[in-house]
N, C-alpha and C positions, 0 to 999 in steps of 0.2 A: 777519444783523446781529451786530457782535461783542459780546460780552459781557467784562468787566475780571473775570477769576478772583482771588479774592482768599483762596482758600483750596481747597487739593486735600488727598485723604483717598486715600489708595494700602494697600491689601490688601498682602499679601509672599507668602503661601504661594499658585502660582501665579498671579500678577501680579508683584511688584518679584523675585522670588524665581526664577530659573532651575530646572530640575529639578535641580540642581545643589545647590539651597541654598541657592546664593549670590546677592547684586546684584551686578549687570556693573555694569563700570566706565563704559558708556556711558549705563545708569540712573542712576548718583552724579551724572554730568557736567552732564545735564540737569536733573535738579532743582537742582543748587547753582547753575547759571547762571540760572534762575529766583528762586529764592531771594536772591539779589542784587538780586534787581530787586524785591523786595521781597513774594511772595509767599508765604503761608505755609506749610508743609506735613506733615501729620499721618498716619504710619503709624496705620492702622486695621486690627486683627488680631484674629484667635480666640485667639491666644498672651498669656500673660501674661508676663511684663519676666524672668524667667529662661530663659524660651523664645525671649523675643526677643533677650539676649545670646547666647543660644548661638551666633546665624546670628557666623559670622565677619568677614565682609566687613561687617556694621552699623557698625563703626566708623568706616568710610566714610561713611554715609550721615548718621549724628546729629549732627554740624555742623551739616545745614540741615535738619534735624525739628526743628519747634518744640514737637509735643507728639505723643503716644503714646496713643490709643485702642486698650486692652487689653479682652481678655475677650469679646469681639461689642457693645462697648461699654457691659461694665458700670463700667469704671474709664478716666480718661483725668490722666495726669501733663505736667507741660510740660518743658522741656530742662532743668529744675534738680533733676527731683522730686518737684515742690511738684505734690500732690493736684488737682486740678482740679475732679473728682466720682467719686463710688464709691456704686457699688449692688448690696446684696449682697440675700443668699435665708440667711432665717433658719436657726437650727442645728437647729428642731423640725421644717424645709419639707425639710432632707436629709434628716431620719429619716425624713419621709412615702415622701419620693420611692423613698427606698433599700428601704421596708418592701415598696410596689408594685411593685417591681423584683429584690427578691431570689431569688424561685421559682427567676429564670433564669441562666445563669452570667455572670459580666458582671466586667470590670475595672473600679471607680468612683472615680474622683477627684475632690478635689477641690482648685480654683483658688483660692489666698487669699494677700492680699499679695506677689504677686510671686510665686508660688511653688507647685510642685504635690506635693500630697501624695496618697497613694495605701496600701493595705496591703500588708505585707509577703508577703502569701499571693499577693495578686493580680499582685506586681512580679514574681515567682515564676516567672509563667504568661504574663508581658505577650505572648511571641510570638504567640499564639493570639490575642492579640483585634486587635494594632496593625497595621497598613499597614508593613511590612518599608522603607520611604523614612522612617519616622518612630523606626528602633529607638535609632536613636544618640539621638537627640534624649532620647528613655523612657531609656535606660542614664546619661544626663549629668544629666538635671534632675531625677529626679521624687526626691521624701523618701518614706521609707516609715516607718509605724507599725505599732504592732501593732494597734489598733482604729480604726477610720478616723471610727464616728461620733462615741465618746468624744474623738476630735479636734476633731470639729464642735464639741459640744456644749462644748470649752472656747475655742474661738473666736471670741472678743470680737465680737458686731455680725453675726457670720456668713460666710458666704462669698463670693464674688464668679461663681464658676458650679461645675458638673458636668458632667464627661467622663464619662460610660458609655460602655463599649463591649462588641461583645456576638463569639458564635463565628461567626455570621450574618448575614446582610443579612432574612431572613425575622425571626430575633428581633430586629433592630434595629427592624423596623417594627411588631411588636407592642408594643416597650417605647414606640414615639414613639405609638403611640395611646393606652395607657395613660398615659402624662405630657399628651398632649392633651387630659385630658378635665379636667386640672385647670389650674392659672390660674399657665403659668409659660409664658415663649419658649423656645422649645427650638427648634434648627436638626441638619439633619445635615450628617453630617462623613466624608464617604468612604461607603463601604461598608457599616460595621458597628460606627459610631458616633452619639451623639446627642449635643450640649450643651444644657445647662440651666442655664435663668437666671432671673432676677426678670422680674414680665411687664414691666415697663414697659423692659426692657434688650433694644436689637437698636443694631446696628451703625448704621441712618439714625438712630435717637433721639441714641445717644451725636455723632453726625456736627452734629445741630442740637445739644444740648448745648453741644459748643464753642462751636459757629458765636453761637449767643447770647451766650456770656462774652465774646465777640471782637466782639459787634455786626456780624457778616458776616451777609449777606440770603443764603437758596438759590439765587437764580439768578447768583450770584458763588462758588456751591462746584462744583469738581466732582471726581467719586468715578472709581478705577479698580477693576475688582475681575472675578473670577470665578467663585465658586461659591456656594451656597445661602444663605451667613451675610452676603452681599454686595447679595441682592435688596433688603434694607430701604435699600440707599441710594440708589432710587431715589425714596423721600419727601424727601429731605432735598438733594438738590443739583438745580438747574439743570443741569448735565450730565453722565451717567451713561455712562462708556466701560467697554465690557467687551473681554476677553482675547479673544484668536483659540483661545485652549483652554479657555474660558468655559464653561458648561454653557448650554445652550440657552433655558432659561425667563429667564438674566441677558440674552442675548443680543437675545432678543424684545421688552422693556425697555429697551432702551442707546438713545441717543443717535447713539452711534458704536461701533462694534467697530474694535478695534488689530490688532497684530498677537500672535505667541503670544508666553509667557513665553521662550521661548528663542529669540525674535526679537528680543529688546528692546522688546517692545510698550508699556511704557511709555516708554521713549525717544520710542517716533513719534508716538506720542499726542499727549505734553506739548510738540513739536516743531510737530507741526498745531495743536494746541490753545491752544496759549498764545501 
């Protein structure tokens, strides 16, 4: 039985995003011809708004985004700017975070207002901890300081999330146990990273977030996505499509599996689906 979608929430780093970087031109075509027709649609990312200009081909696409859920859905802006909601992790929850964390050698940043900041020790060394597909991205956006909590600590209201990343996939999973035991969402990110957030911020909350300011019901949203920071939006939409290069536990979950990111899987998705 059809369902009237009245709101899609699309991931970019492996989903709208090619290994490339890039959105294909056959991803822009689709959403704007839906878009006309009057549906709404909201990039949903781990990236915060410096991260997401970087991608080149966005230019393309934010004609017909009507709002930007940044952070795994701690911050969500609409097409003008204008704030929507922002949920940050205090400047005393990064000292904790970073105290419990320090032993190990670890790059930490942190996400606030659009923008990543990071220490200059650790921008120093960033090869060692980032995913070599992410260097450009680290070389163009990140700020560096010389003391990164003293950053915190003058950052009005606090921060919006924390990037750790570690030498390891074995330290990465020690550090996500130790952050487990205290009272924040934290998802992984590759190999040898973790993000940190306020507990009540995952990517489905931010997804109903809107959907309430917009008065859209879940079974009128549906989400594309595929990796770990994507699971939470299967609370929050009536239909949950995942990537054909998906991780398996999104996949088990979906609704319907597409095709891969370098298929145009969101093309055939929203092509079936809408």
């Amino acid at each position: 039985d059809f369902v009237m979608i009245k709101l899609v929430a699309l991931d970019l780093d492996g989903t709208l995003l090619g290994s490339d970087k890039q959105i294909s031109p056959q991803n822009v075509e689709i959403i704007k011809k839906h878009h006309e027709k009057g549906v709404n649609f909201a990039i949903c990312t781990g990236r915060t708004l410096s991260e997401v200009y970087h991608i080149d081909s966005i230019k393309n696409l934010l004609p017909y985004t009507d709002y930007t859920i940044l952070t795994n859905g701690s911050a969500c802006i609409d097409k003008t700017g204008n704030t929507i909601f922002d949920i940050r992790i205090k400047s005393e929850d990064v000292k904790n975070i970073h105290s419990k964390l320090d032993h190990m050698s670890m790059m930490f940043e942190l996400y606030s207002n659009g923008k990543v900041i990071c220490s200059e020790e650790s921008l120093e060394k960033y090869k060692d901890y980032i995913n070599p597909e992410f260097y450009k991205l680290v070389e163009d956006t990140r700020m560096s300081v010389p003391d990164i909590l003293k950053f915190s600590e003058d950052e009005q209201g606090g921060i919006n999330m924390i990037l750790a990343s570690f030498l390891s996939n074995s330290d990465m999973k020690k550090a996500y146990e130790t952050v487990s035991a205290m009272d924040y969402y934290i998802t992984q990110v590759g190999e040898k990273s973790i993000e940190i957030h306020h507990s009540s911020v995952d990517k489905g909350n931010g997804i109903s977030n809107l959907a309430e300011k917009l008065g859209i019901n879940k079974e009128n949203i549906l989400s594309i996505g595929d990796s770990h920071n994507d699971l939470t939006m299967r609370k929050a939409v009536g239909t949950l499509v995942s990537m054909g290069n998906a991780i398996d536990e999104l996949k088990d979950i979906s609704d319907f599996i597409t095709s891969t990111n370098d298929d145009f899987g969101v093309y055939h998705a929203l092509n079936k689906l809408l």
